[in-house]
C-alpha positions in Angstrom: 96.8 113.3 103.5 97.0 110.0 101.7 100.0 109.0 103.3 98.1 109.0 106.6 95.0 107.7 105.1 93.4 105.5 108.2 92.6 101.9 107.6 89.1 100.0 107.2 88.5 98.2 110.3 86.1 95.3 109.9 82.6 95.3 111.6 82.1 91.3 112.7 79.1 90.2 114.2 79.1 89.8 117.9 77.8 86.5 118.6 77.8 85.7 122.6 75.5 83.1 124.8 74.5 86.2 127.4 74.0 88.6 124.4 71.4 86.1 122.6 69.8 85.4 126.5 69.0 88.7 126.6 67.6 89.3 122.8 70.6 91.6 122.4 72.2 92.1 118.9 76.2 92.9 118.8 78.6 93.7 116.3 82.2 94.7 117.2 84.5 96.8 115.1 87.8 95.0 114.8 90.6 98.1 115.3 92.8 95.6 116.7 92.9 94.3 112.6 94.1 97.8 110.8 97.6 97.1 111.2 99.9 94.7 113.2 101.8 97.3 114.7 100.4 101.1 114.3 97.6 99.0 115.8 93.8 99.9 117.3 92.6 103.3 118.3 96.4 104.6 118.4 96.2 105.2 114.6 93.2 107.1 115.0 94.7 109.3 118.1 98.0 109.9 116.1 96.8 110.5 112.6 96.2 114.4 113.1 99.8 114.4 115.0 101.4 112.8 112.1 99.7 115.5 109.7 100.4 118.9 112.4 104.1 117.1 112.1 105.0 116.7 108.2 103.0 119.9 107.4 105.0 121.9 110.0 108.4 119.9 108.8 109.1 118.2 112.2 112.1 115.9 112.0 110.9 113.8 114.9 107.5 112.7 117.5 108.0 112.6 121.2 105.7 111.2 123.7 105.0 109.6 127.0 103.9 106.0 128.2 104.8 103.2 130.4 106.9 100.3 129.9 104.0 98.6 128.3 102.7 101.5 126.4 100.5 100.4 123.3 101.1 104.4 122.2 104.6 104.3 122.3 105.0 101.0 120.7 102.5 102.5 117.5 104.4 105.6 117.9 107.5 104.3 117.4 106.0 102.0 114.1 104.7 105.3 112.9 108.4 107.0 113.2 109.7 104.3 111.3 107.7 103.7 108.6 107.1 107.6 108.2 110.4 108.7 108.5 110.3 110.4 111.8 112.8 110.5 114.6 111.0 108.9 117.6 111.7 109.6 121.4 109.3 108.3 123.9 110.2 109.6 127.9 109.0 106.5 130.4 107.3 106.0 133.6 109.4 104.4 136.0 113.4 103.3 135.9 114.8 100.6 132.9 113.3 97.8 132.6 113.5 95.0 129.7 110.2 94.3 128.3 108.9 93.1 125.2 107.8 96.5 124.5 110.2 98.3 125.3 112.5 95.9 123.0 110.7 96.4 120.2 110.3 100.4 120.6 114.1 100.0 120.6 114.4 97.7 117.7 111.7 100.6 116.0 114.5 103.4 116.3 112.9 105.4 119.7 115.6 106.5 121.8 114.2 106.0 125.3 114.4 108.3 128.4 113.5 107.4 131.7 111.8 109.5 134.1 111.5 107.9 137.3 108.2 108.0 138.8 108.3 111.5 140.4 109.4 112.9 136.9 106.7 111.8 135.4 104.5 112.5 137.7 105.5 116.4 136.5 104.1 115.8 133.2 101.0 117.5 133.8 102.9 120.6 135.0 103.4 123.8 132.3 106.9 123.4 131.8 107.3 120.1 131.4 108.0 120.3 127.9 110.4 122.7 128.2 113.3 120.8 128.7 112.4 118.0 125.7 112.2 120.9 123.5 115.2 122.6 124.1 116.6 119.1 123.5 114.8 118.2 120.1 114.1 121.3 118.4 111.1 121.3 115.9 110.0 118.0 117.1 106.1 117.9 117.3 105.2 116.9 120.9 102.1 114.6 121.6 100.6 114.0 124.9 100.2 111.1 126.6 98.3 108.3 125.1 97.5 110.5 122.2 95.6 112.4 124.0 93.7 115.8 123.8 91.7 117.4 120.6 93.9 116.5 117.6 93.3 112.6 119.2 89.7 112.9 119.7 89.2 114.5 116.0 91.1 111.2 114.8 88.9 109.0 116.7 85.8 111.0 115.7 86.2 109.2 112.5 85.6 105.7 113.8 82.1 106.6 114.1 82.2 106.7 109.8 83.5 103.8 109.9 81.3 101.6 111.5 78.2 103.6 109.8 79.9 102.6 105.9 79.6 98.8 107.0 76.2 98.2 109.0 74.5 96.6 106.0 76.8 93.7 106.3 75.6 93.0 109.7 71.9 93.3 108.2 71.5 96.4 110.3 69.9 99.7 109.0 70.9 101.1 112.4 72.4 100.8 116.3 71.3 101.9 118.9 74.2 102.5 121.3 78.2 102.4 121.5 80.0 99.9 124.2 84.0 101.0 124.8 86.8 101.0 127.0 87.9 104.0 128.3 91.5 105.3 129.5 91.8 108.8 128.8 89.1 109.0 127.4 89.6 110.3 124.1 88.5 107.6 122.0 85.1 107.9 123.8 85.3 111.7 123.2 86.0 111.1 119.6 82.9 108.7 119.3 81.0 111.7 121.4 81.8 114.3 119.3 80.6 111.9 115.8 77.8 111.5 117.3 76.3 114.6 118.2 73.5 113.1 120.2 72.3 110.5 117.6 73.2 107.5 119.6 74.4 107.5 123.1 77.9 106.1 124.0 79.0 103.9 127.1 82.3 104.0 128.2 83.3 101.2 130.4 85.8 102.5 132.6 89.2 100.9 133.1 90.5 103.7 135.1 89.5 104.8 138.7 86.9 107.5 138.4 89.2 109.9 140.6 91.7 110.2 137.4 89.6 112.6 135.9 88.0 111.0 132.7 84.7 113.1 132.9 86.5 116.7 133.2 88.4 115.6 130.0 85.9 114.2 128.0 83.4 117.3 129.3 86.2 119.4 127.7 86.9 117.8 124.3 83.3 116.8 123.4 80.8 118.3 126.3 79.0 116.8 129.3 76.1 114.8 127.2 75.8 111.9 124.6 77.7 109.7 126.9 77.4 107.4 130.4 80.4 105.9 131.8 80.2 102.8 133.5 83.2 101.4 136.4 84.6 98.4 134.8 88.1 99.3 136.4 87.9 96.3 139.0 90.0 98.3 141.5 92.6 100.0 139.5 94.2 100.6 136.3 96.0 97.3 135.1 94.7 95.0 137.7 93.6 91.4 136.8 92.2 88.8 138.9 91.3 85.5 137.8 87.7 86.1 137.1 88.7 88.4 134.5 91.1 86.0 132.9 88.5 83.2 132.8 85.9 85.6 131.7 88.5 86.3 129.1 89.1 82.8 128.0 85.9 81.9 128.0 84.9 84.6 125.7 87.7 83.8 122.8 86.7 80.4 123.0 83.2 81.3 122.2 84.4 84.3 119.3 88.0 83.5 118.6 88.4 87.1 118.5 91.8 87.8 121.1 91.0 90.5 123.8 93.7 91.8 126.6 92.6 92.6 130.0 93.5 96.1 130.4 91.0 97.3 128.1 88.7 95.6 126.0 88.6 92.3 128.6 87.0 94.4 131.1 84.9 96.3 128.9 83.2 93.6 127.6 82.9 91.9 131.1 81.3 95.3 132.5 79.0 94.9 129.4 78.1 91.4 130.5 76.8 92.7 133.8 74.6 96.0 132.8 73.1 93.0 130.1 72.6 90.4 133.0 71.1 93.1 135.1 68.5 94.3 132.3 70.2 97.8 131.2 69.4 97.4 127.6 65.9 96.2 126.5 65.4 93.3 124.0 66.1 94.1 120.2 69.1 96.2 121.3 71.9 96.9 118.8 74.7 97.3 120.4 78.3 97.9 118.7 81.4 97.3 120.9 84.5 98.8 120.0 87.7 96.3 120.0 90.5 99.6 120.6 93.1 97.3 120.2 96.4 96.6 122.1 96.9 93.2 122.3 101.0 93.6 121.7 100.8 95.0 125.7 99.4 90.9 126.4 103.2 90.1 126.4 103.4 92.0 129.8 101.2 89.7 131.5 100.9 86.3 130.1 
C-alpha cells in the first residue's frame, strides 16, 4: 500500500475581500499541489483502482474521458510511473490537444468513440468489447467514478482535520466543493458522517444525475448542492474569467473555470446573499485540474 501512499496536500488560509466583509474565515486545501501530474482529486479517485489492479496482477488501466480529460491525463501519469499499460477510449473523433499530446507522450494508446459510442458507456455491455481486447486489464469508470473513488476521496476529509491547528482553527464548520460526478463530494460525505455538512457547487446541469449518485455512494443527508454550472458543463463567459482573475490576483493561488472557478464564484454569491452567519469556517476544496486550462486559454 506504500507504493500508493496519497500525498499531503497543504491547508492555506483563505484570505478574500468578500470572505472578510462577511466575518467569514476560509482555508482551502491545496490538491492541485500533491503532484504535477497525478494531480488533485484524481489521485484520491484512482488510489483504490491502482491497489484492486496490482493485487489482482492487471497488466494495464483503461478508462474514459474527453479530449481535455484531467482523469485520463493522471491516469496515464499513474500507468507510467507504476508500470501499467494505459488505454483511455475518448469522447468525440481525433483531435490534437495538449492533453491528448501528453496522454500520448505518457504511453496511453487512444481509441476514439465518436460521440454516439460513447454515449453507450452507460449501457451493460459496454465493456465487453474493451475486455475481450485487453484481457486482465482493470477497468475504471469514468472520471474515477463510483465506490472504490469515493472511498479514496473519503480520505481527504483526514487530511484537512491533521492540519487545522495551522490555520489556528480547533474546528470547521462546513465544506465548499465543485462537483462533477460527484464523487469527491460523496467521499467527503461519507468522512463525514454528519459532523459537518458539505456543499457541493454544481458544475454540472442538475438533470445529469449527481444526487441519484451521490444518494447511492454515501446516502441522501450531510450534503446541499448548490447550481454553480452557469448553463452547462464547460461553459465560460467573461464574468467568470474576470471573477477568476480577480481572485488569483488577490490569492495567487491558479484556479480553472470548469471546476474550482465556478465553485468559488457560487460561494461568493450564497456569502453576498447571507447563507453563512458571521464566525463561519469554511474550508474550500481546490480538486485540482489546472493542466485542462490549456484547452481554453
Amino acid at each position: 500500500m506504500f507504493e500508493f501512499s496519497l500525498p499531503q496536500a497543504p491547508l492555506q488560509r483563505l484570505d478574500l475581500p468578500w470572505l472578510r466583509r462577511a466575518g467569514i474565515e476560509g482555508g482551502i486545501l491545496r490538491l492541485d499541489l500533491i503532484d504535477p501530474l497525478i494531480s488533485g482529486n484524481k489521485w484520491f479517485k484512482l488510489r483504490h483502482h491502482l491497489l484492486a489492479a496490482r493485487q489482482a496482477g492487471s497488466p494495464g488501466l483503461i478508462s474514459l474521458g474527453g479530449n481535455h480529460s484531467n482523469h485520463l491525463h493522471a491516469l496515464a501519469a499513474a500507468g507510467q510511473r507504476f508500470g501499467f499499460a494505459t488505454a483511455g477510449l475518448l469522447r468525440g473523433h481525433p483531435q490534437d490537444t495538449p492533453t491528448v499530446r501528453d496522454l500520448q507522450g505518457l504511453g496511453m494508446e487512444l481509441h476514439w468513440l465518436g460521440f454516439g459510442g460513447y454515449r453507450a458507456r452507460h449501457q451493460p455491455e459496454f465493456w465487453s468489447p474493451w475486455q475481450a481486447r485487453y484481457p486482465g486489464w482493470h477497468c475504471i469508470p469514468e472520471g474515477g467514478g463510483g465506490p472504490a473513488g469515493a472511498q479514496g476521496c473519503a480520505q481527504i476529509v483526514a487530511q484537512c482535520q491533521a492540519q487545522l491547528a495551522t490555520l489556528g482553527w480547533a474546528d470547521y464548520d462546513a465544506w465548499w466543493l465543485a462537483v462533477g460526478t460527484g464523487t469527491t463530494l460523496a467521499g467527503l460525505v461519507l468522512a463525514e458522517a454528519g459532523a459537518h455538512p458539505v456543499h457541493g457547487a454544481l458544475a454540472v446541469p442538475l438533470d445529469h444525475g449527481v444526487p441519484a449518485l451521490v444518494a447511492a455512494l454515501a446516502g441522501e443527508s450531510g450534503y446541499v448542492l448548490h447550481d454553480a454550472s452557469r448553463g452547462g458543463f464547460a461553459h465560460i463567459d467573461a464574468t467568470l474569467q474576470a471573477f477568476i482573475d480577480e481572485t488569483e490576483r488577490h490569492t495567487a493561488i491558479p484556479l480553472e473555470a470548469l471546476y474550482t472557478g465556478k465553485a468559488l464564484m457560487a460561494l461568493r454569491d450564497q456569502v453576498e446573499a447571507g447563507r453563512f452567519a458571521p464566525g463561519t469556517r469554511l474550508v474550500v476544496l481546490h480538486t485540482g485540474g489546472l493542466q485542462g486550462r490549456r484547452g481554453y486559454l
